[in-house]
Structures are given as C-alpha cells and as structure tokens.
C-alpha positions in Angstrom: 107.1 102.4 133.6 104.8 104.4 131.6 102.2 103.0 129.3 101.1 105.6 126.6 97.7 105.0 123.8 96.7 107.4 121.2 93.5 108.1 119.8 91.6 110.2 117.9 93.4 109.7 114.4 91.4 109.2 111.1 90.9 111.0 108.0 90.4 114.2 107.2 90.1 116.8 104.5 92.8 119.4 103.7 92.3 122.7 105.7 90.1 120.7 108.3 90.6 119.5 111.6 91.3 116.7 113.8 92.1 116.5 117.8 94.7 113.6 119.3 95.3 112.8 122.5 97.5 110.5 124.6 96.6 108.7 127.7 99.1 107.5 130.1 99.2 105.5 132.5 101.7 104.0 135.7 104.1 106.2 136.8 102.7 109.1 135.6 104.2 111.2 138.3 107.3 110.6 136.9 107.1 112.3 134.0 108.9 115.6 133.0 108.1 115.9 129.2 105.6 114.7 127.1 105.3 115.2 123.6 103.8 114.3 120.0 106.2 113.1 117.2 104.9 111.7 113.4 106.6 109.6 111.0 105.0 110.4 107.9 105.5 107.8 104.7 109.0 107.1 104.0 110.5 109.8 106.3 111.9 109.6 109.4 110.7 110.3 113.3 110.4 114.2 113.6 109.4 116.3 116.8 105.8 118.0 116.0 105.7 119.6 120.1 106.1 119.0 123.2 105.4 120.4 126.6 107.5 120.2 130.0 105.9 119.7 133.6 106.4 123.0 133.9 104.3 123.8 131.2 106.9 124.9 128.3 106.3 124.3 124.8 107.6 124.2 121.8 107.0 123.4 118.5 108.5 122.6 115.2 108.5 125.1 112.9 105.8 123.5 110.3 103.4 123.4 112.5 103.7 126.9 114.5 100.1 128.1 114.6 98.2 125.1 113.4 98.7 122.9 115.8 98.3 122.9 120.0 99.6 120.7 122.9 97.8 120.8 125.8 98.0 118.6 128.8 95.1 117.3 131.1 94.7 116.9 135.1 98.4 115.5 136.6 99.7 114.9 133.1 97.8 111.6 132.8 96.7 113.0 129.1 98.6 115.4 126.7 96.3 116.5 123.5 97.0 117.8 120.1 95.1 120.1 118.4 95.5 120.2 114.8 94.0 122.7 112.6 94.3 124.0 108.5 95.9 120.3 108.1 97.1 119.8 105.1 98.2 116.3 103.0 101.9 116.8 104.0 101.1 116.3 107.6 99.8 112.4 106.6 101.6 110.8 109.4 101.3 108.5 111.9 101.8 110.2 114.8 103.2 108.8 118.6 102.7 109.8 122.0 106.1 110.1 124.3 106.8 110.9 127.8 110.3 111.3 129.1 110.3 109.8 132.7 112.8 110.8 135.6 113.4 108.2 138.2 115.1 107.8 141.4 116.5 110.7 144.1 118.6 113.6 143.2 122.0 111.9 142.9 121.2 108.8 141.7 118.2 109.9 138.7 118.0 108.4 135.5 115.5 108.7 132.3 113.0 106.8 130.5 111.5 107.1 126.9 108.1 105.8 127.0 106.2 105.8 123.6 102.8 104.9 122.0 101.7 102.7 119.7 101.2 104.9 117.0 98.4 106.4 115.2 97.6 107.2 111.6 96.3 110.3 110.6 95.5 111.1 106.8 94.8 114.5 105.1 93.2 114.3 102.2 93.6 117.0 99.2 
C-alpha cells in the first residue's frame, strides 16, 4: 500500500508560477510510475505527466514546456513544476503511483492516489 499527499497548491496569477509535489509513503519501492493528473471544474480526470522508474516522461500536450515532473531520492517524492500558468489550468490536481507487487509470474498492480489539491490561476 502506498499513501500519497500533495502540497504546494494555492493561488496564483496568470503567467506566474507555482511548484507541487507528492510525498509517498509505504511501499514505496514498489512503485513503477508516478504521475500528476487535474480535474479542473466540471471536466473530467486528465493526465498532466508522468514519469517511470526508469525515468521516462511524458506529458500532455497542453502543458509541453510549461510544466516539469521531477522525482526525489528513491521516488518517495515526485514534483511538478509549473510555469506561464494560465486560468485554464484551475484544477485540482492528484498525485498517483502505479505499484507492482509480487514475483515475476504471479505480479499484479496497484493505483495509489492523493487527496487532491486545488490550484487556481487567476487572470
């Protein structure tokens, strides 16, 4: 099991800046991919990046040079840098890892996710 918080949200003006980051903790060594989604009002769940064990990452197309993932020491934290925000990325955004368990023939997945955190950009 993998327990996931966010902080770092707030307000902030449009073309400014804001830095998120996740901290997880239990089986932290269990975890393959980590990532940040938002939900922003009256929309659905979309993928904003996310970054592999491996250190492969990806991004959604809206947010492709603004915004950076980065992960800390043993994965325990995964940041997001945002930059040039603007109002349409008003969100509240979640922390997920993706968790594999159990030896080679027998390994199965887990979605871990955060609370949530709200972050507003003001025009």
């Amino acid at each position: 099991q993998v327990h996931l918080v966010e902080s770092g949200g707030g307000l902030v003006q449009a073309g400014g800046s804001l830095r998120l980051s996740c901290a997880a903790s239990g089986r932290t060594r269990s975890i393959s991919t980590r990532a940040w989604y938002r939900q922003p009002p009256g929309q659905s769940r979309e993928l904003v990046a996310s970054i592999t064990s491996a250190g492969h990452v990806n991004y959604a197309d809206f947010v492709k040079g603004r915004f950076t993932i980065s992960r800390g020491y043993g994965q325990d934290t995964v940041d997001l840098q945002m930059s040039d925000l603007k109002p349409e990325d008003t969100a509240v955004y979640y922390c997920y890892a993706e968790s594999v368990y159990g030896p080679v023939e027998r390994t199965y997945r887990q979605d871990s996710w955060g609370q949530g955190i709200q972050v507003t950009v003001s025009s």
